[in-house]
C-alpha positions as CSV (number, residue, x, y, z in Angstrom):
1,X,15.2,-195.0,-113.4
2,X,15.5,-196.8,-110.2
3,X,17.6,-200.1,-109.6
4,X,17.4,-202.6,-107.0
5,X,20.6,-204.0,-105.7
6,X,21.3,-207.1,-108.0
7,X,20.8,-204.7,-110.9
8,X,24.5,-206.1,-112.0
9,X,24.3,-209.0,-111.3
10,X,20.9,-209.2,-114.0
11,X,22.9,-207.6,-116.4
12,X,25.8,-210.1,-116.2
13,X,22.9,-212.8,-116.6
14,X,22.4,-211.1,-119.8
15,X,18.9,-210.2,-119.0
16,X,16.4,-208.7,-121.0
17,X,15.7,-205.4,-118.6
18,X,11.9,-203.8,-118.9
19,X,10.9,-200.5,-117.1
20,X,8.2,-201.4,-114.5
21,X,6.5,-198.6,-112.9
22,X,10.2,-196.6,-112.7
23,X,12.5,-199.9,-112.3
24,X,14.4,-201.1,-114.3
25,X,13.6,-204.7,-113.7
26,X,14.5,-208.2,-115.8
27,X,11.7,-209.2,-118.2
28,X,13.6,-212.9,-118.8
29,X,16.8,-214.4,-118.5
30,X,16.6,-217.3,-121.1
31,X,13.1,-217.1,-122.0
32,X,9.4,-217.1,-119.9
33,X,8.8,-220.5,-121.2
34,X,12.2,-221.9,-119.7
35,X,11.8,-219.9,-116.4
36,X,8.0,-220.9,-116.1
37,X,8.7,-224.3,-116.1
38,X,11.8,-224.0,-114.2
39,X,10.1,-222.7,-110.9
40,X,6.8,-225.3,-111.5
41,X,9.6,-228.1,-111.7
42,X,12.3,-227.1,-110.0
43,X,13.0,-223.9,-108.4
44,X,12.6,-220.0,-109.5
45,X,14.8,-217.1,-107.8
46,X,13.3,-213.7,-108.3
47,X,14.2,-210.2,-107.8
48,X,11.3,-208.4,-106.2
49,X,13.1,-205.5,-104.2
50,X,10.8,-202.5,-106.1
51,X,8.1,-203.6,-103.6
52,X,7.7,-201.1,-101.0
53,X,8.2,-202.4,-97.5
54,X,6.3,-200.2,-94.9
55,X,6.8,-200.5,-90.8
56,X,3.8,-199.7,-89.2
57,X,4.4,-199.7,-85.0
58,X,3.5,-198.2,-81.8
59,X,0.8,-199.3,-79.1
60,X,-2.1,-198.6,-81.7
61,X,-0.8,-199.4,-84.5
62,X,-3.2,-202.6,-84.5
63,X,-6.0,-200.1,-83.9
64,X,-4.7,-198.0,-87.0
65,X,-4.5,-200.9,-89.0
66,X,-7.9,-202.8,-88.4
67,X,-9.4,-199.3,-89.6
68,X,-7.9,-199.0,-92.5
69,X,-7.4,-202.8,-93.7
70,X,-10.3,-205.3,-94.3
71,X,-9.1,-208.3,-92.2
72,X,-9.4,-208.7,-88.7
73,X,-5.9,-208.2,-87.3
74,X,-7.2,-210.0,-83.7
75,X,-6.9,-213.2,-85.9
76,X,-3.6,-212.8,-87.2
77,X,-0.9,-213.8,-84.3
78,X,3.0,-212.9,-83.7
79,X,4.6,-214.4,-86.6
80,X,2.0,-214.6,-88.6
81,X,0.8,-213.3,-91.9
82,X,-2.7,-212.3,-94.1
83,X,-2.8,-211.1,-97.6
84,X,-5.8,-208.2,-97.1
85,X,-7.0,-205.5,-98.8
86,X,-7.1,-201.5,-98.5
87,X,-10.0,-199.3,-99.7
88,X,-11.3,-195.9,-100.1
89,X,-14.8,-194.4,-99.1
90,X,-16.3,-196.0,-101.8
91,X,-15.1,-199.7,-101.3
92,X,-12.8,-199.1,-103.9
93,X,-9.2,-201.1,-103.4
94,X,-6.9,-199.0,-103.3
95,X,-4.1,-201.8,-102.9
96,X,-3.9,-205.2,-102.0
97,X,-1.1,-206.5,-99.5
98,X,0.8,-209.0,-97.5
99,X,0.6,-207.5,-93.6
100,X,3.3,-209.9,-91.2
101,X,3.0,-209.3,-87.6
102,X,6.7,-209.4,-86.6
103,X,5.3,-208.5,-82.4
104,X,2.8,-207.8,-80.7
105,X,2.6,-204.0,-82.1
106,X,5.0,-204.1,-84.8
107,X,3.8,-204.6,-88.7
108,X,5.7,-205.5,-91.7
109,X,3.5,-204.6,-95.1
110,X,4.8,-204.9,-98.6
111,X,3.0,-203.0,-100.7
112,X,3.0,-202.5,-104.6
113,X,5.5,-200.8,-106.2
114,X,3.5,-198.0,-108.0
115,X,1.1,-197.2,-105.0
116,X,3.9,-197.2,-102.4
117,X,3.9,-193.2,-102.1
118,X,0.6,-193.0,-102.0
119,X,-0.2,-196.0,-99.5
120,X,2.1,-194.8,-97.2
121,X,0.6,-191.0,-97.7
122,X,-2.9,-192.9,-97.2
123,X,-1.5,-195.0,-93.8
124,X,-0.5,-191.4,-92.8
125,X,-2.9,-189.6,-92.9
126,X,-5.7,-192.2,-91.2
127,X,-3.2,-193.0,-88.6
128,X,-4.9,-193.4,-85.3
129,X,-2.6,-192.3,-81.6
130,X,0.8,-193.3,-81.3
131,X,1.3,-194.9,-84.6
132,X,4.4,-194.4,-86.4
133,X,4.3,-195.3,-90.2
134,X,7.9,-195.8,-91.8
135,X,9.1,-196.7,-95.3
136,X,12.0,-198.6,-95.0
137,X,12.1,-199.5,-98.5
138,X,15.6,-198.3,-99.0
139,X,18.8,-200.2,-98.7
140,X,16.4,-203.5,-98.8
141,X,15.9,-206.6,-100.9
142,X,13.3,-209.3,-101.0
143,X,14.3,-212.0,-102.8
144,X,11.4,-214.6,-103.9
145,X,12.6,-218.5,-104.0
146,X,9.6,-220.1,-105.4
147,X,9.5,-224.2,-106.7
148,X,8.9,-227.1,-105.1
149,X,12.7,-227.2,-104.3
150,X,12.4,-224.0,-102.5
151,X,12.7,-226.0,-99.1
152,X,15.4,-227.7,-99.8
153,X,17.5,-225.4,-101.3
154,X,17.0,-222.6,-98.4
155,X,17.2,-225.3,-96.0
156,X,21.0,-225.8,-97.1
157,X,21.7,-222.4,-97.7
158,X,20.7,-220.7,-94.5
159,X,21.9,-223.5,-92.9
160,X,18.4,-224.0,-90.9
161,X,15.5,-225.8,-90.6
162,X,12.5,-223.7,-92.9
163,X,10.3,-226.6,-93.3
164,X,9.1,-225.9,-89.7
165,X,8.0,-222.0,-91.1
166,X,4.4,-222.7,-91.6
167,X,2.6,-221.4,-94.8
168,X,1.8,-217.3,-94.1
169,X,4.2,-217.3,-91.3
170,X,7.2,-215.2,-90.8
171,X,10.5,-216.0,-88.6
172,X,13.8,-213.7,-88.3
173,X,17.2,-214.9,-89.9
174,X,19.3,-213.9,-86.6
175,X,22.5,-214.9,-88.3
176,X,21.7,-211.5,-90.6
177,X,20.6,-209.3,-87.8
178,X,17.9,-207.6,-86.4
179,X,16.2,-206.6,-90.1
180,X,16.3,-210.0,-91.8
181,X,13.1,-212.6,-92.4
182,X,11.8,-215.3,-94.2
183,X,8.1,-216.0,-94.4
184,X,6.3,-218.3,-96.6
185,X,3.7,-216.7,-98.6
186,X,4.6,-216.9,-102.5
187,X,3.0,-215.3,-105.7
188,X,3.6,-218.3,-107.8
189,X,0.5,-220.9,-106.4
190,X,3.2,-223.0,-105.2
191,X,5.5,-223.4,-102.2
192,X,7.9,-220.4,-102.0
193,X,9.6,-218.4,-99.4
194,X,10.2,-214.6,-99.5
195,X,13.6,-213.2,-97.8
196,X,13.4,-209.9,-96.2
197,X,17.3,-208.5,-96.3
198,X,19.7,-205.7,-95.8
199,X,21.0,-204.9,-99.8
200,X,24.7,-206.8,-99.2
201,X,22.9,-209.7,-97.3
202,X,20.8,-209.9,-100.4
203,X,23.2,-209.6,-103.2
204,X,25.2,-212.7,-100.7
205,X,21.7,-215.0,-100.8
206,X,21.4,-214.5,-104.3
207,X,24.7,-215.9,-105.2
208,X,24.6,-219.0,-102.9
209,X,21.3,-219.6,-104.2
210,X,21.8,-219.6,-108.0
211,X,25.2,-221.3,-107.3
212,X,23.6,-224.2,-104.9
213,X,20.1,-224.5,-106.9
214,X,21.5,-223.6,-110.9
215,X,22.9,-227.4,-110.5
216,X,19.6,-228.7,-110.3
217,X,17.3,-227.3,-112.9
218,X,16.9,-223.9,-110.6
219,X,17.0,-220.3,-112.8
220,X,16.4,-216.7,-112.2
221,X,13.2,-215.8,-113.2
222,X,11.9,-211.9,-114.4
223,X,8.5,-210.1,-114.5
224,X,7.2,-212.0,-117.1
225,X,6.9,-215.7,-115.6
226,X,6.3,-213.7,-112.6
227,X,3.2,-212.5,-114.3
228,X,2.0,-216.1,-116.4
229,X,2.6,-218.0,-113.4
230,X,0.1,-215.8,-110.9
231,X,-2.3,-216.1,-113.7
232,X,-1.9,-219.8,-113.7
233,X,-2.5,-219.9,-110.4
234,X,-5.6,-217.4,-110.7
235,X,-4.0,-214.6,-108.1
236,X,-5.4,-211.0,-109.2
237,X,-3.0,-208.5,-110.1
238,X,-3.4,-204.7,-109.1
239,X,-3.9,-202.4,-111.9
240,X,-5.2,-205.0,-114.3
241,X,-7.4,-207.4,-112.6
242,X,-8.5,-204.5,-110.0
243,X,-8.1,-200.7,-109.0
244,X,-9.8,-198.1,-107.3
245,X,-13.1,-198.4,-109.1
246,X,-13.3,-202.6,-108.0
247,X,-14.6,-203.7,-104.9
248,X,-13.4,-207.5,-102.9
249,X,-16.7,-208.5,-103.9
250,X,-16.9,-207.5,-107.6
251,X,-13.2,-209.3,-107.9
252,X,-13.9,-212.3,-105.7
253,X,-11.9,-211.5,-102.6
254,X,-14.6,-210.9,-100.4
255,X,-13.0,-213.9,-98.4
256,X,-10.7,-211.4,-97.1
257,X,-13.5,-209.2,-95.6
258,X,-14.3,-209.4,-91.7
259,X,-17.4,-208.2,-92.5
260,X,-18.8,-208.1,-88.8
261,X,-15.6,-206.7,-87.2
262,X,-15.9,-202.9,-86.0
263,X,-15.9,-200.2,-88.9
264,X,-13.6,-200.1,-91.2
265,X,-13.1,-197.7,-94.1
266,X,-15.3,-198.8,-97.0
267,X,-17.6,-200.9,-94.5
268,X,-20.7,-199.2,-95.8
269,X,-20.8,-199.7,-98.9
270,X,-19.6,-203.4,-98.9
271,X,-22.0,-204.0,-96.6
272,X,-25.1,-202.5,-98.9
273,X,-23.4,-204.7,-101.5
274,X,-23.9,-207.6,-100.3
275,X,-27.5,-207.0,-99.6
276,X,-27.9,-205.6,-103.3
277,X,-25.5,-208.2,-105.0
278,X,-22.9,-206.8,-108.0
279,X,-23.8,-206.2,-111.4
280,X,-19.9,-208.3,-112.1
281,X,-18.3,-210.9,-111.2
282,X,-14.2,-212.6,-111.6
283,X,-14.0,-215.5,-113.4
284,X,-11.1,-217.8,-114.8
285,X,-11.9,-219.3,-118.0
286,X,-9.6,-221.5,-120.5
287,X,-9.6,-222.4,-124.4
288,X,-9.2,-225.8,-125.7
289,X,-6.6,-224.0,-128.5
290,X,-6.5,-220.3,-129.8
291,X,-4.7,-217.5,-129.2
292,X,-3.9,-216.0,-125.7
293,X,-6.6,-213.7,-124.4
294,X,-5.0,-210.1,-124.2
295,X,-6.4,-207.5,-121.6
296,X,-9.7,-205.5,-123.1
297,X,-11.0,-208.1,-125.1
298,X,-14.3,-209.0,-125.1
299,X,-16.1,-211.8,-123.4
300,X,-19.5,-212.1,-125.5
301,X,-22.8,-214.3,-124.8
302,X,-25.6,-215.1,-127.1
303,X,-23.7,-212.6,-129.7
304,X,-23.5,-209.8,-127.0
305,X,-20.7,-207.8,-124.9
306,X,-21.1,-209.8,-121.8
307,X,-17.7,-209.0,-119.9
308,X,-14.3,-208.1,-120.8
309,X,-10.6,-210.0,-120.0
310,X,-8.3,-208.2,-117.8
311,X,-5.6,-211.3,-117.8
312,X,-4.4,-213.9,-120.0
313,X,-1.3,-216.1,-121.0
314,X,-0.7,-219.6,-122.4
315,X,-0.1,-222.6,-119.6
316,X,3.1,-224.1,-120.5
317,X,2.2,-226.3,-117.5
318,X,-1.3,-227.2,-118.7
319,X,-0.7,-226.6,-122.6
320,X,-3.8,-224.2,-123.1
321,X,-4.5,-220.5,-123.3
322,X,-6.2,-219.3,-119.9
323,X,-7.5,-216.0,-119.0
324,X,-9.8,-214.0,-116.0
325,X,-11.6,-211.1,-116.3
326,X,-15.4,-209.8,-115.4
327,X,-19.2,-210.9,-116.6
328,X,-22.7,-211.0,-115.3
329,X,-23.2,-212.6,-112.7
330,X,-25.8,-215.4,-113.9
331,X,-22.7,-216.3,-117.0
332,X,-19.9,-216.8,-114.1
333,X,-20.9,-220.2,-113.0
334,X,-18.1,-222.8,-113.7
335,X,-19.0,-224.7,-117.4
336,X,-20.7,-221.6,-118.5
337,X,-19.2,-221.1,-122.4
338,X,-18.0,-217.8,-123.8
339,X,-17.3,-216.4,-127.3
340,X,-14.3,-214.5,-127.6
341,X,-13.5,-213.1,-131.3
342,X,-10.0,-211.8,-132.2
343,X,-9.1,-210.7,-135.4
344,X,-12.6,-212.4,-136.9
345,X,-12.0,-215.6,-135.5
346,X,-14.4,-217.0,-132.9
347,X,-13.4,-219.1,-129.9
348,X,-14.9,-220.8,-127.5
349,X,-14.1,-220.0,-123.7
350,X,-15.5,-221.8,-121.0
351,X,-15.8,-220.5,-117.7
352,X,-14.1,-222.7,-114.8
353,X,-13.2,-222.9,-111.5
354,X,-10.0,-221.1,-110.0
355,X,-7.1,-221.8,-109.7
356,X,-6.3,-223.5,-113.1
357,X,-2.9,-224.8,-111.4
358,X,-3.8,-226.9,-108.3
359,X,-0.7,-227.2,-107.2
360,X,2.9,-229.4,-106.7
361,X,4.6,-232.1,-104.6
362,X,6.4,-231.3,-101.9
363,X,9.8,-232.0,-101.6
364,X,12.3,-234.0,-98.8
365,X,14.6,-231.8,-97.5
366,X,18.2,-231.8,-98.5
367,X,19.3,-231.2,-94.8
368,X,18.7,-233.7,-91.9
369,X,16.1,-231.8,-89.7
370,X,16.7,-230.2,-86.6
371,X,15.0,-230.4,-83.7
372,X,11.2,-228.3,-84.1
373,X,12.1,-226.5,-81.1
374,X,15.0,-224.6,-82.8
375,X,14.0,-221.6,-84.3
376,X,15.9,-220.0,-87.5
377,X,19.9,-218.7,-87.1
């Protein structure tokens, strides 16, 4: 099984270790309760090193890129970041992604754990001129510091000034060399930085963190408030809330679509999609009480299948069960009530708007600021 580099360091937290897609990876550390509300309160630290990082360069690797990715990489500038989606023939997603643009023609993409062989065998084998695709996934970390103390704590830390790092941007750490980063893009709904570092600058980070942060209400945090928290903040998941047979439209990411940009793979059929319209739609819905809605349950109207969950947890935050999952079109409109039935009993879901979780309140820094014309160590 593979291991990331703080493996040790989890076990001496006494964590409760899970195999995800081949890692062995901490589930929880006290409990998904405690590390829920830890990084909605205070601050989380998360291991997410079995994310594949990918280096896509050369002078067309933009050209590469725009083919095979929905967004329009003219829009996304040096230091800069978009969350984007990658499809087959079909319009089927065969991952979804974070894409940085470290330079001009130089591309940073993490990708999911269990498609990164066959994304980067996919970015291969579509790869237009000089384009040279590299998995550097090995011998790197990315450690997730999530929280509305996030800031703060990083700011002290690395000893720089973060809060000028815009939300979806991306800035080197020079004080770790040429392969470290920070960007600003999160998983959680909240503020949250990601840090992009050799293993032994990692396993370093980590330390300081927990030390610095542990102090004031901070805890490491596993898979599993990783996964209630995205729900909570209505982010899709790949493999439960969408796969190969989903299209952006069908899951409500059709925002990420540049739709009149020059073809891309899967153009076609999105584009006769949105003529025709989709037979499904994503929606977040939430029970006053009842149990938590578990993936492959039915979502039923007028006594009738009329969609099925794919996500669901209980909102420590908001003290209800929430789920998300597909119906017809006509029952996805926010107020819209649902039956779900488990074990006999009938409950009432209604359909709302997402995100359930709207959000936090930033923090001061702990730091005095530097000047905005200094860029990170």
């Amino acid at each position: 099984m593979e291991k990331t580099a703080l493996h040790e360091r989890h076990r001496l937290l006494n964590a409760k270790m899970t195999d995800f897609h081949g890692w062995d990876m901490p589930l929880y550390y006290t409990s998904i309760l405690e590390e829920h509300k830890a990084v909605r309160q205070a601050l989380g630290l998360f291991d997410i090193s079995h994310m594949g990082q990918v280096l896509v360069t050369g002078p067309d690797a933009a050209a590469t890129l725009n083919h095979l990715m929905v967004s329009d990489l003219s829009q996304v500038g040096e230091g800069r970041a978009c969350y984007t989606l990658m499809l087959n023939q079909a319009g089927g997603i065969l991952d979804d992604l974070i894409m940085y643009r470290l330079g001009g023609e130089h591309f940073l993409i993490i990708v999911n754990c269990a498609n990164r062989t066959s994304d980067v065998e996919w970015l291969q084998a579509h790869r237009q001129g000089q384009t040279t695709i590299t998995d550097i996934s090995r011998g790197r970390a990315i450690l997730a510091v999530q929280g509305p103390l996030a800031c703060r704590v990083l700011e002290h830390v690395l000893d720089a000034r973060v809060t000028s790092l815009g939300r979806f941007g991306i800035a080197p750490i020079r004080t770790m060399g040429p392969d470290a980063c920070i960007a600003r893009t999160g998983y959680t709904g909240g503020d949250g930085f990601e840090l992009f570092l050799p293993d032994h600058h990692a396993q370093r980070v980590w330390d300081l963190v927990l030390s610095e942060a542990k102090p004031l209400g901070a805890q490491p945090v596993g898979l599993g408030a990783r996964d209630t928290l995205r729900v909570e903040a209505g982010l899709r998941l790949y493999g439960t809330d969408m796969d190969t047979h989903t299209t952006p439209q069908e899951v409500g990411l059709d925002w990420t679509v540049a739709i009149n940009k020059p073809g891309f793979i899967g153009k076609d059929v999105l584009v006769q999609q949105k003529q025709d319209g989709v037979s499904r739609t994503f929606i977040g819905f939430e029970l006053s009480q009842g149990p938590v809605p578990r993936q492959g349950l039915e979502l039923q109207a007028a006594g009738r299948k009329a969609g099925v969950v794919t996500s669901g947890t209980f909102s420590p935050i908001l003290n209800k069960p929430l789920g998300m999952g597909y119906v017809e079109p006509p029952l996805a409109k926010p107020g819209t009530e649902l039956t779900l039935s488990v074990r006999s009993q009938r409950h009432t879901a209604t359909v709302v708007k997402l995100p359930f979780w709207k959000g936090e309140t930033k923090q001061p820094a702990l730091t005095t600021p530097t000047p905005a014309t200094e860029r990170l160590p």
